[in-house]
C-alpha positions in Angstrom: 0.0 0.0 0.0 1.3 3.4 -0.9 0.9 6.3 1.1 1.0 10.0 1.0 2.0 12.8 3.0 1.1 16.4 3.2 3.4 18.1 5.4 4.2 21.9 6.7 6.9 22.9 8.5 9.2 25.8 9.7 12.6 25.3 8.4 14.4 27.1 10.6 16.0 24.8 12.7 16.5 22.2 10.1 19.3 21.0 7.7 16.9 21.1 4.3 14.7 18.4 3.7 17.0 15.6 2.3 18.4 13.1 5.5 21.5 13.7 5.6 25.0 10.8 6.1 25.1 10.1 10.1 28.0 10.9 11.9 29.1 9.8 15.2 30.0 13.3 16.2 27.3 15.5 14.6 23.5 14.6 14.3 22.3 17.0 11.1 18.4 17.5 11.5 16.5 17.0 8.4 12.6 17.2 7.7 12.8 14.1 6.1 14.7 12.3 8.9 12.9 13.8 11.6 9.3 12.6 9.5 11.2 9.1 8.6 11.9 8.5 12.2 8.4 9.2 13.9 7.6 6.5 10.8 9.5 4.1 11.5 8.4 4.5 15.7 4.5 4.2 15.0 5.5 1.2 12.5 8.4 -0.2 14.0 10.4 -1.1 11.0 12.8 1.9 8.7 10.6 3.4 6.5 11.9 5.2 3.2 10.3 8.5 2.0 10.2 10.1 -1.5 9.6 13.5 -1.4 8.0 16.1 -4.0 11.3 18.2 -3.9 14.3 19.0 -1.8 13.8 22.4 0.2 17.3 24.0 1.2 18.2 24.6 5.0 16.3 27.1 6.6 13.4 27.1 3.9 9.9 26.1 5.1 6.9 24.8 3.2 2.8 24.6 3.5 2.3 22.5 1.2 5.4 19.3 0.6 4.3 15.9 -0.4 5.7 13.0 0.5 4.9 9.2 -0.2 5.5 5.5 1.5 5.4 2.2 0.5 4.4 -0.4 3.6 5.8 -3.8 3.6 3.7 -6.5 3.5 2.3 -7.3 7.1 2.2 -3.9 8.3 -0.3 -2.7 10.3 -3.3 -0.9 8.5 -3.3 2.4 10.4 -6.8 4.4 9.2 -5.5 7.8 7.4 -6.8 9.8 10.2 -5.0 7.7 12.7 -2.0 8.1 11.2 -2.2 11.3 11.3 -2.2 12.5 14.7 0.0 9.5 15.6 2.6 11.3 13.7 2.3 14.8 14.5 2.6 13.0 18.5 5.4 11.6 17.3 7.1 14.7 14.8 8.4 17.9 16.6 6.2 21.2 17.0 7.9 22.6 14.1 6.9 20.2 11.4 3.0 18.8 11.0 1.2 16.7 8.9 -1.2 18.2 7.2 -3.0 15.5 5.6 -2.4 11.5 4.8 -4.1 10.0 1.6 -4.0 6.4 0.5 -3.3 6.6 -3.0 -2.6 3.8 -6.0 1.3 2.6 -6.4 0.9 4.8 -10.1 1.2 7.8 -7.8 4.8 9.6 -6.9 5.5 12.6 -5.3 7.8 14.1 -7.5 7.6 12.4 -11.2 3.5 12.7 -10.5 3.9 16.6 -10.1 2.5 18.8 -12.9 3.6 22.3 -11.0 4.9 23.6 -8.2 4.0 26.7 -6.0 7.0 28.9 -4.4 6.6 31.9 -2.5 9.3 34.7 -1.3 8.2 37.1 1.4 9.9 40.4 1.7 8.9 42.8 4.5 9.5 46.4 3.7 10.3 48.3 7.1 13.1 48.3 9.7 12.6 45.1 11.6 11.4 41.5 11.6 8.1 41.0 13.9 8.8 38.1 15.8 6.2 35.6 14.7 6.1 36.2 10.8 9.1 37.5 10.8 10.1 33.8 11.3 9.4 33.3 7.2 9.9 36.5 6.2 13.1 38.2 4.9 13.9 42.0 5.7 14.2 45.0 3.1 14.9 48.5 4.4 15.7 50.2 1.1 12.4 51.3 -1.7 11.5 48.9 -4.0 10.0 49.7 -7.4 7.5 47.6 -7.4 6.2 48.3 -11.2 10.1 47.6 -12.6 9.8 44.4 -10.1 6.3 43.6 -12.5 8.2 44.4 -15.5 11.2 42.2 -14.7 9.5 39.5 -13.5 7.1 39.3 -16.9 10.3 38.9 -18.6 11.5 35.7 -17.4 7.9 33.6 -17.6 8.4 31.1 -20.2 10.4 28.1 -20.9 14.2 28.5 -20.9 17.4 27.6 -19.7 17.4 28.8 -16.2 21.1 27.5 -15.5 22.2 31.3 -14.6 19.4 31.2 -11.9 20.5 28.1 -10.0 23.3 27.2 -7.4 26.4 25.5 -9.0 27.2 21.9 -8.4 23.7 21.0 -8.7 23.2 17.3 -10.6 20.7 17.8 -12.6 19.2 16.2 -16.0 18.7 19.2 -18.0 18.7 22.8 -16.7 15.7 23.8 -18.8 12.5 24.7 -16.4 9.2 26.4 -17.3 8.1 28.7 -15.4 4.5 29.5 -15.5 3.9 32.8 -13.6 6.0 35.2 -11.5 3.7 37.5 -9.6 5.2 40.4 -7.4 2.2 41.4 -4.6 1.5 43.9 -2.2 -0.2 43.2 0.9 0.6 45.8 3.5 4.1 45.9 4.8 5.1 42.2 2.9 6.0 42.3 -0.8 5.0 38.5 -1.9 7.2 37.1 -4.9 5.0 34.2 -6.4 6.8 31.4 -8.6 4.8 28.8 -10.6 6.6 25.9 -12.5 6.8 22.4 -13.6 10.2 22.5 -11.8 12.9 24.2 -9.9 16.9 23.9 -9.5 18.3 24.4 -6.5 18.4 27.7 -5.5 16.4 29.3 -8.1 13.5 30.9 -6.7 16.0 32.4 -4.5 17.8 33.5 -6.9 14.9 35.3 -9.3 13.8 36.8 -5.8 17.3 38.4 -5.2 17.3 39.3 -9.3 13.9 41.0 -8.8 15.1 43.0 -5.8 17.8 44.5 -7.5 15.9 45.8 -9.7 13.3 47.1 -7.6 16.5 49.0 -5.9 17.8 50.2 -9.1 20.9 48.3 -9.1 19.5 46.6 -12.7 17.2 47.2 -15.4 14.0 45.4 -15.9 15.6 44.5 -19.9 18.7 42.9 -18.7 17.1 40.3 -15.6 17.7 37.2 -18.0 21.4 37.9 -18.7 22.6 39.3 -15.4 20.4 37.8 -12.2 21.1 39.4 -8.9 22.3 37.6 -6.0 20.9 34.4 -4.2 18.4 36.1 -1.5 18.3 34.3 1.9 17.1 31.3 2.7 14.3 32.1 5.7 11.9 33.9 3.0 11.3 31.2 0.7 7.9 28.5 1.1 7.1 25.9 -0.7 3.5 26.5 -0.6 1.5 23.6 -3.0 2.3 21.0 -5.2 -0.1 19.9 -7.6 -1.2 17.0 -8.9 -3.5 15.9 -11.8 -6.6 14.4 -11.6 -7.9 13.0 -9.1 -5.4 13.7 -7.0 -6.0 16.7 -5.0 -3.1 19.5 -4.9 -1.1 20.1 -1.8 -1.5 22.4 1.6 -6.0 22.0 1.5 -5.5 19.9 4.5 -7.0 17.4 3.7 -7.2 13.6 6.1 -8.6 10.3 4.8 
C-alpha cells in the first residue's frame, strides 16, 4: 500500500529536507529524517520517503508531499489515525497536514504537474517576531512596477542554468516557469513562482534578481542575462504542489 504525505513545517532549525549521512559526532536535523523516524516508531520497521522536492536549510513549506510504501504485514493504520499519531510523534515545528491512501501509479515528485514557491519580503526596519520567522527584511524602496516588468520577462520556458546554485546534478537545466507574480499586501511584498520544476536555488535567486531591480541596481531589460544575487534562505515557502486528476493539490488539509 502506498501512502502519501502532506506536510508543513518551519525550516528554521532544520538542515533542508534531504536526511542527511550520520556521523558519530554530529546529528544534522533534516525534515525528512525527523518525519522518517516518527515512521518508523509508529510502525516499527525503517521506512523510506520520497519527497515532491528537496527544500534548502532554513526554507519552510505549507504545502510538501511525500509518499510510502508499507511492507507487507504492516499494520493498517486508518489515514486519520496516522495522522495524529505522527504529529505526536514529529516535533512542534513540522505537522502533517493530511495522509491519503493513493494507487502505487502515484509519486511525489515524477507525479507533479507544477509547483508553488513563494518569497516574502517585508518592507520596514525590523522583523516582527512571529512572521518575521518566514519573512526576509528590506529596508531600502522597492519599485514595485520595474519588479512587475522584470519578472514578466522571465515567464516562459528557458534555460534557467544562470538562476540556479552550482554543483547542482541535474538532468537538463531547462525549467518552465509558469507565472512570477510580485504582490503587495501591506508591509510584505510577496514574490510568487509557478513551474513544472525548480533547480536548487532558483527561486531564491529570481527573488534576489527581482530585488535589484526594484533597488535600481538593474534594469528590468537585462534580468535574464545578469540575475542578482541568491536572496536568503528564511523567506522562501514551498506553498503547494499539484497534482493531476484526481489527485487533490497540496497544503488543502486534507485527512482520509
Amino acid at each position: 500500500m502506498r501512502t502519501r504525505l502532506d506536510i508543513s513545517y518551519l525550516g528554521t532549525l532544520f538542515h533542508g529536507w534531504q536526511v542527511q549521512a550520520r556521523n558519530e559526532h554530529i546529528v544534522v536535523r533534516t525534515i525528512q529524517g525527523e518525519v522518517e523516524g516518527a515512521l518508523g516508531v509508529i510502525y516499527g520497521y525503517p521506512i523510506r520517503m520520497h519527497g515532491a522536492g528537496r527544500t534548502d536549510a532554513g526554507v519552510h513549506a505549507t504545502g510538501q508531499v511525500a509518499h510510502f510504501d508499507l511492507a507487507e504485514g504492516a499494520p493498517a493504520i486508518p489515514p486519520l489515525g496516522l495522522q495524529r499519531a505522527m504529529n505526536g510523534e514529529l516535533p512542534p515545528e513540522i505537522r502533517i497536514t493530511a495522509v491519503l491512501n493513493v494507487p502505487t501509479a502515484f509519486h511525489a515528485r515524477r507525479s507533479a504537474v507544477s509547483k508553488t514557491y513563494r518569497y516574502r519580503y517585508r518592507r520596514g526596519s525590523f522583523l516582527p517576531p512571529y512572521e518575521g520567522l518566514i519573512e526576509s527584511l528590506v529596508r531600502e524602496e522597492l519599485d514595485v512596477d520595474a519588479m512587475s516588468r522584470a519578472a514578466a520577462r522571465l515567464i516562459g520556458r528557458r534555460d534557467f542554468a544562470a538562476f540556479s546554485i552550482l554543483g547542482s546534478a541535474v538532468e537538463t537545466t531547462v525549467r518552465t516557469l509558469f507565472a512570477l507574480d510580485v504582490e503587495v499586501a501591506g508591509p510584505v511584498l510577496v514574490i510568487t513562482a509557478v513551474g513544472d520544476g525548480f533547480l536548487r536555488g532558483m527561486v531564491r535567486r529570481l527573488a534576489g534578481t527581482l530585488r535589484d531591480v526594484g533597488r535600481g541596481r538593474t534594469s528590468p531589460e537585462l534580468v535574464l542575462t545578469s540575475p542578482g544575487p541568491t536572496a536568503e534562505a528564511k523567506g522562501l515557502t514551498l506553498a503547494t504542489v499539484t497534482y493531476p486528476e484526481p489527485f487533490p493539490a497540496s497544503g488543502a488539509g486534507m485527512a482520509g
